[in-house]
C-alpha positions as CSV (number, residue, x, y, z in Angstrom):
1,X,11.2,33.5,48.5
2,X,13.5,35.8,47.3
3,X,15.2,39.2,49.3
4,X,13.7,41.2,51.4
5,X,12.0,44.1,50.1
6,X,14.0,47.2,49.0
7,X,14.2,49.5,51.7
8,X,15.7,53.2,52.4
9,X,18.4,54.3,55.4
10,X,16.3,56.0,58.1
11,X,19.8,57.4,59.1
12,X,23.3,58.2,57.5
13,X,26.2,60.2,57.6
14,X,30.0,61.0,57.1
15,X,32.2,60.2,59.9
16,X,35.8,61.4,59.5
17,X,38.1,58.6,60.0
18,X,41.6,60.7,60.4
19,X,44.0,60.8,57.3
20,X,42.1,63.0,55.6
21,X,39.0,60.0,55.3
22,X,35.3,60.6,55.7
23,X,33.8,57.4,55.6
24,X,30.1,57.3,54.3
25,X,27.6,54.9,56.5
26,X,24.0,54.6,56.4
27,X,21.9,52.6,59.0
28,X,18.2,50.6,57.6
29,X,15.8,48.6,58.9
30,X,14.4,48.4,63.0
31,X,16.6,51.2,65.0
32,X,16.2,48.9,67.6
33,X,17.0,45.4,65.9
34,X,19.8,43.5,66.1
35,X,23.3,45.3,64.9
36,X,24.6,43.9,62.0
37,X,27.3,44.8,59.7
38,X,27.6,45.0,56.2
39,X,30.9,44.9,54.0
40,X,31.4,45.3,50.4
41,X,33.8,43.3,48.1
42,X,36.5,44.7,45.7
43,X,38.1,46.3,47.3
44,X,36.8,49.3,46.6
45,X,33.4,48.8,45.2
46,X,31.5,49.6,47.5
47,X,28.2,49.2,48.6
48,X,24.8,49.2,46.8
49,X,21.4,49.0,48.0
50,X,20.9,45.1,47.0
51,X,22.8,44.6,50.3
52,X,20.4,45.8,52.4
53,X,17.9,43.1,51.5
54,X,19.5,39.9,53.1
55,X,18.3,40.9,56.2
56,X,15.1,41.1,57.8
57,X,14.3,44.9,58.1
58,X,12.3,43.9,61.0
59,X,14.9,42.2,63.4
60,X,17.7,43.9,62.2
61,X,19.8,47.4,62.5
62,X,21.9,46.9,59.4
63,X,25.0,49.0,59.0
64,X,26.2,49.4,55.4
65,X,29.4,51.4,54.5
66,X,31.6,52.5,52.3
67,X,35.4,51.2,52.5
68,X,37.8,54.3,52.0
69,X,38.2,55.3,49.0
70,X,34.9,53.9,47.2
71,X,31.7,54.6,46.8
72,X,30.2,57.8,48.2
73,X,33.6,57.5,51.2
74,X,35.9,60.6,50.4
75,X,38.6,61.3,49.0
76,X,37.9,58.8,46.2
77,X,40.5,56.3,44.9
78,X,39.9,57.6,41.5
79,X,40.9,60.9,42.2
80,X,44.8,60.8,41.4
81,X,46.2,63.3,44.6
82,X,44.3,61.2,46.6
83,X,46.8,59.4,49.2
84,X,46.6,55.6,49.1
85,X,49.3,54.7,51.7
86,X,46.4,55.0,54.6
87,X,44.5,52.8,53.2
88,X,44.9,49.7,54.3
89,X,43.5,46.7,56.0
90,X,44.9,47.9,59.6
91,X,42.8,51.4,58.5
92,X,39.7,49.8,57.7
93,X,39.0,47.8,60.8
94,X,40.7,51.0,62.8
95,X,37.4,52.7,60.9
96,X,35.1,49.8,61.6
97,X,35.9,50.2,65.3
98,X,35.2,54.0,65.2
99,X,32.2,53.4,63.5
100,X,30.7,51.2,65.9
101,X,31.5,53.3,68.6
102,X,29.9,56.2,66.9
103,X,26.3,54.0,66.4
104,X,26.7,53.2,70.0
105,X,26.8,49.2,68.8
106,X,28.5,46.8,71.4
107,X,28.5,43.3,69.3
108,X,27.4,42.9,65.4
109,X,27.0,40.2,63.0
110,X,29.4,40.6,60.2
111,X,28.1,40.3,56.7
112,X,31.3,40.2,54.1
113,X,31.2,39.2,49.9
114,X,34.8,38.7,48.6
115,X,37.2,40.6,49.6
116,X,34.2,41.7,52.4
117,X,34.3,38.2,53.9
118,X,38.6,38.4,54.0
119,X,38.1,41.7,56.0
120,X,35.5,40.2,58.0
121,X,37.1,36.9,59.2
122,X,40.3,39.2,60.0
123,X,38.4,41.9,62.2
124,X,36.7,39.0,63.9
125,X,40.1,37.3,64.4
126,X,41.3,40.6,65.8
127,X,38.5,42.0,67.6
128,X,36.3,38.8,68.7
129,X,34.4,40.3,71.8
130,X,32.3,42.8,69.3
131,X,31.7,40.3,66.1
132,X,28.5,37.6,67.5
133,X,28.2,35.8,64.1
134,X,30.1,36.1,60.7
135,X,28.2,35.7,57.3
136,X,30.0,35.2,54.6
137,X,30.0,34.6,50.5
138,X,32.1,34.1,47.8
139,X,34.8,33.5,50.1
140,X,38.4,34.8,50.0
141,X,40.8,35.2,52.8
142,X,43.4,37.6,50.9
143,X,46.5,35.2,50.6
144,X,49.1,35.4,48.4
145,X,48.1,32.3,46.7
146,X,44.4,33.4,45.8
147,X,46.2,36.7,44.1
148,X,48.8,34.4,42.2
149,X,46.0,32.2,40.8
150,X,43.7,35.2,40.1
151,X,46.4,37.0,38.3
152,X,48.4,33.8,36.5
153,X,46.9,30.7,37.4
154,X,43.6,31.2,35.6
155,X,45.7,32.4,32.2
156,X,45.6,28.8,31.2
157,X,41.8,28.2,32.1
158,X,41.9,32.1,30.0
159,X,44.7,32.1,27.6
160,X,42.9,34.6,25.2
161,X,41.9,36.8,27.9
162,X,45.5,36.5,29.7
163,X,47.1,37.8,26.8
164,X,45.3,40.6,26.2
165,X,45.8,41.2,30.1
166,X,49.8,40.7,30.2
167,X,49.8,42.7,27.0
168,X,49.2,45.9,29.0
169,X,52.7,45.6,30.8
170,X,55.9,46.7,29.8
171,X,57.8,43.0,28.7
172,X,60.0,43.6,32.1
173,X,56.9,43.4,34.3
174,X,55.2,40.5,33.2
175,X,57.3,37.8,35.1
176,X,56.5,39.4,38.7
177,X,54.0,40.7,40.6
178,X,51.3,41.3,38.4
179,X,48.6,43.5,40.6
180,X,51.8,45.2,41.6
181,X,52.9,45.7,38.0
182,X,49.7,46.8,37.3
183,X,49.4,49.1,40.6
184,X,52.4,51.4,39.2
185,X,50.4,51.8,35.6
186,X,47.3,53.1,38.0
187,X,49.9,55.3,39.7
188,X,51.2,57.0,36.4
189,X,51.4,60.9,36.2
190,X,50.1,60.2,32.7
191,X,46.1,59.8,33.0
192,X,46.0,58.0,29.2
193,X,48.1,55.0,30.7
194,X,46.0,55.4,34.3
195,X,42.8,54.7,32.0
196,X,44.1,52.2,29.7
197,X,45.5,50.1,32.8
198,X,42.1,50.2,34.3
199,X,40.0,49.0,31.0
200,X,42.5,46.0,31.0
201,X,42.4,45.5,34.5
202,X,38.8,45.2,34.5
203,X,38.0,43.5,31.0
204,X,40.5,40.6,32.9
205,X,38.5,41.0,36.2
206,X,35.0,40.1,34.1
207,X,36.7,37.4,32.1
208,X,37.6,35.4,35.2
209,X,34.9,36.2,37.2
210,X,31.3,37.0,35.0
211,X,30.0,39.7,37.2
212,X,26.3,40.5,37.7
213,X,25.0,43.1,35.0
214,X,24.9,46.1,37.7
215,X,28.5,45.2,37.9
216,X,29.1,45.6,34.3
217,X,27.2,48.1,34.0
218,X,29.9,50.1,36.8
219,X,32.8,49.2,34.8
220,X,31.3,51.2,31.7
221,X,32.5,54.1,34.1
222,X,36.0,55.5,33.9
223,X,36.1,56.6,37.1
224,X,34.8,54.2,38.5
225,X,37.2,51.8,37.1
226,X,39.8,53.7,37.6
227,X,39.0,53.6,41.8
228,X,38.2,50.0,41.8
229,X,41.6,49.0,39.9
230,X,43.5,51.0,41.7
231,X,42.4,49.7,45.1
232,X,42.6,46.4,44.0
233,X,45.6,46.4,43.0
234,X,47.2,48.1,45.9
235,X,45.7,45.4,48.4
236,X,46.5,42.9,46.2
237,X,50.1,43.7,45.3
238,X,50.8,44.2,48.9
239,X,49.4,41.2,50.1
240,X,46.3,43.0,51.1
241,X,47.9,44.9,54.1
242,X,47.6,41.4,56.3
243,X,51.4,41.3,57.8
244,X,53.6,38.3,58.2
245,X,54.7,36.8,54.8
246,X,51.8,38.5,52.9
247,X,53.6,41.4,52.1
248,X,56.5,40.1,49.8
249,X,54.6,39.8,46.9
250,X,52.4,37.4,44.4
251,X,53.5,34.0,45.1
252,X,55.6,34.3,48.1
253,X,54.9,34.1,52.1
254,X,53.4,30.7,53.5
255,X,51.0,29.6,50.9
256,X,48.4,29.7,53.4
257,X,47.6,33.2,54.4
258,X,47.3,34.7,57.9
259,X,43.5,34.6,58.1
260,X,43.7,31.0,57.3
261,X,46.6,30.3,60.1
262,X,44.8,32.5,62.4
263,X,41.7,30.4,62.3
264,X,41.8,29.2,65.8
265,X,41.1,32.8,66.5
266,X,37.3,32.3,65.2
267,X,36.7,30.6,68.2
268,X,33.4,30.9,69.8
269,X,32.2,32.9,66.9
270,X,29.4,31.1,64.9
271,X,29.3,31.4,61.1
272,X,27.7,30.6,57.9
273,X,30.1,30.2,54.8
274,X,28.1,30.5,51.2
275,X,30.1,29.3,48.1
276,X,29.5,28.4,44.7
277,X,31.4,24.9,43.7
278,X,32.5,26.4,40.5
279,X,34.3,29.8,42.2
280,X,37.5,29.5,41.2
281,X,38.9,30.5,44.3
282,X,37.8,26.8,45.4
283,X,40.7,25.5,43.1
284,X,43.1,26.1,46.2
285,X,40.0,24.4,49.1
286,X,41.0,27.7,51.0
287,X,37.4,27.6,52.1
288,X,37.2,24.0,53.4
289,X,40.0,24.5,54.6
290,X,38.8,27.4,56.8
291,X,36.0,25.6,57.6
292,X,37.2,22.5,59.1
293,X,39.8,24.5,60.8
294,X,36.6,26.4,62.5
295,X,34.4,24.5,64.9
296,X,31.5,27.0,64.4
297,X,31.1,26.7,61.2
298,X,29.2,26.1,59.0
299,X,29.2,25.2,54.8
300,X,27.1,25.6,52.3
301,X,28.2,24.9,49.0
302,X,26.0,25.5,46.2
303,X,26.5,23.5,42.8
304,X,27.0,25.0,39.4
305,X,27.3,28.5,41.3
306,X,30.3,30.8,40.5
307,X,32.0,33.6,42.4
308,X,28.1,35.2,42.9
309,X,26.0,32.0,44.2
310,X,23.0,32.8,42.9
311,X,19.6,32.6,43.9
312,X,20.5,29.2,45.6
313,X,23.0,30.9,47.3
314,X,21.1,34.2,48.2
315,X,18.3,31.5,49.6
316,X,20.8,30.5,52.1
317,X,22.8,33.5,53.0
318,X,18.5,34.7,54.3
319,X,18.1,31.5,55.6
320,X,21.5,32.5,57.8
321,X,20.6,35.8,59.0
322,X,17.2,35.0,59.9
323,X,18.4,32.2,61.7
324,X,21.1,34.2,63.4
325,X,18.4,37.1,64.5
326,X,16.0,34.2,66.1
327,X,19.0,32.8,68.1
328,X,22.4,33.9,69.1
329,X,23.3,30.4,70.2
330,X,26.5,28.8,68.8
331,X,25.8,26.7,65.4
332,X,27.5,23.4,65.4
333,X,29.7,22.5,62.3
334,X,27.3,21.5,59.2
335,X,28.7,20.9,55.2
336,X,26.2,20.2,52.6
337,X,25.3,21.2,49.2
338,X,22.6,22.8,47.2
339,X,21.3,22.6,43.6
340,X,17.5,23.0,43.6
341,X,16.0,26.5,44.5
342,X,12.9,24.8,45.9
343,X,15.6,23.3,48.3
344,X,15.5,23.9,52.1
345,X,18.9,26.7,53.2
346,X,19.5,23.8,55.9
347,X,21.0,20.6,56.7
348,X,18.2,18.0,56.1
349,X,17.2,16.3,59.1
350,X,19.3,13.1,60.1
């Protein structure tokens, strides 16, 4: 079947956010469709126009933006002067909110990949009267357990790649926090250390985690690079902004995250949760975890899929939002697997 067809905003704009922010949205698809919402991964990579193809442009009004600091949003991370203390987590659902007031939207279904699904399940935790489903892929939750094996953990699936990575820190740095430690080479006076911090940054990021070519192709850029690692590495060496233990660095807090404690909080909210079995993030079963812990859920897992599910994957992240646009009703838990393309996005009958 494939993804919808590639289609153009019929509106967009800048809306200033306070701080000094302008946050770039555009809106696509049926003016008068069902509001959804669409949020990018990184953070800070911001959004493309591939994302506005897993949703029906017919039944849908389909809100992308991008995150402060990426993408088209200004000031960019990149840009050295600009201030990276206001952005945080607590900012960009403030901005979310302001957003959907501006649009005029009372409730939206939430779209998130990555770190997009982590800022998803939060704002839904935190604001549940205006989020009616969640959709979500290549799950992460933003706990300081998911950063520790990210950074360290995977250096002895990696230990070439690790290497190189750890060989980018002063000796000193190299037994902490290493997003922080790698946060105050992206916040250097001196641009040739700013650059050569976000090369390693990123050749470590696509060693872990093989990216799709467009990607790739993005980390070619130096300034884009040197945007993306720097947001990353702020969230991630301050425990992605989320509060209570996740702010006292790689390793430490409760092992399980706020988003994950706070899954009660998902109550009432159906959602569909896409993941490949082979994402490495599954090494810690934060996502079955979530899962179980959330009535409404449901879980597809897709074999032999990474971080990016695939085609299998994209198959049932459409087979989720149409289903979503037909019905708003409640979905009850489901967890089953796919490995053939030709394979039905649902539970098989019983």
């Amino acid at each position: 079947m494939g993804l919808y067809p590639v289609i153009e905003p019929y509106d967009h704009g800048m809306l200033d956010v306070g701080d000094g922010n302008r946050v770039h949205w555009e809106t696509c698809g049926n003016p008068h469709g069902k509001p959804a919402l669409v949020l990018h991964g990184g953070p800070g990579s911001g959004t493309g126009p591939n994302l506005r193809r897993y949703f029906d442009p017919a039944a849908y009004r389909i809100v992308l933006l991008d995150q402060r600091g990426a993408g088209r949003s200004l000031p960019r991370a990149s840009a050295h002067d600009t201030d990276m203390s206001v952005n945080t987590t607590a900012h960009l659902m403030a901005d979310l909110e302001r957003l959907r007031a501006h649009l005029g939207i009372e409730r939206w279904l939430v779209w998130g990949v990555s770190w997009g699904s982590a800022l998803g399940l939060r704002y839904a935790q935190t604001h549940p009267g205006v989020v009616s489903e969640l959709v979500l892929t290549g799950v992460a939750t933003g706990s300081n357990a998911e950063v520790a094996l990210l950074t360290r953990g995977l250096g002895k699936i990696f230990p070439e790649a690790h290497e190189r990575f750890l060989a980018e820190l002063p000796p000193k740095e190299r037994e902490g926090n290493l997003a922080a430690a790698y946060n105050r080479l992206l916040e250097s006076p001196d641009p040739a250390v700013r650059d050569r911090a976000a090369r390693a940054w990123t050749d470590w990021e696509t060693a872990i985690i093989p990216a799709p070519p467009g990607s790739v192709a993005r980390y070619r850029d130096p300034e884009f690079r040197r945007g993306f690692a720097r947001t990353v590495t702020h969230y991630w060496g301050n425990g992605h902004f989320l509060g209570e233990g996740e702010g006292e660095g790689e390793g430490k807090g409760d092992g399980e995250g706020v988003v994950l404690r706070d899954a009660h909080l998902l109550k009432g909210i159906p959602g569909t949760l896409v993941q490949g079995s082979l994402d490495f993030g599954n090494l810690l079963g934060i996502v079955w975890r979530l899962h179980h812990a959330w009535p409404e859920s449901e879980l597809i897992v897709v074999d032999e899929a990474g971080h990016d599910a695939g085609a299998v994957g994209d198959e049932a992240l459409l087979a989720a939002t149409d289903k979503y646009a037909r019905a708003g009703a409640a979905t009850p838990r489901a967890s089953f697997r796919l490995t053939d393309p030709s394979a039905p996005a649902r539970p098989p009958s019983p």
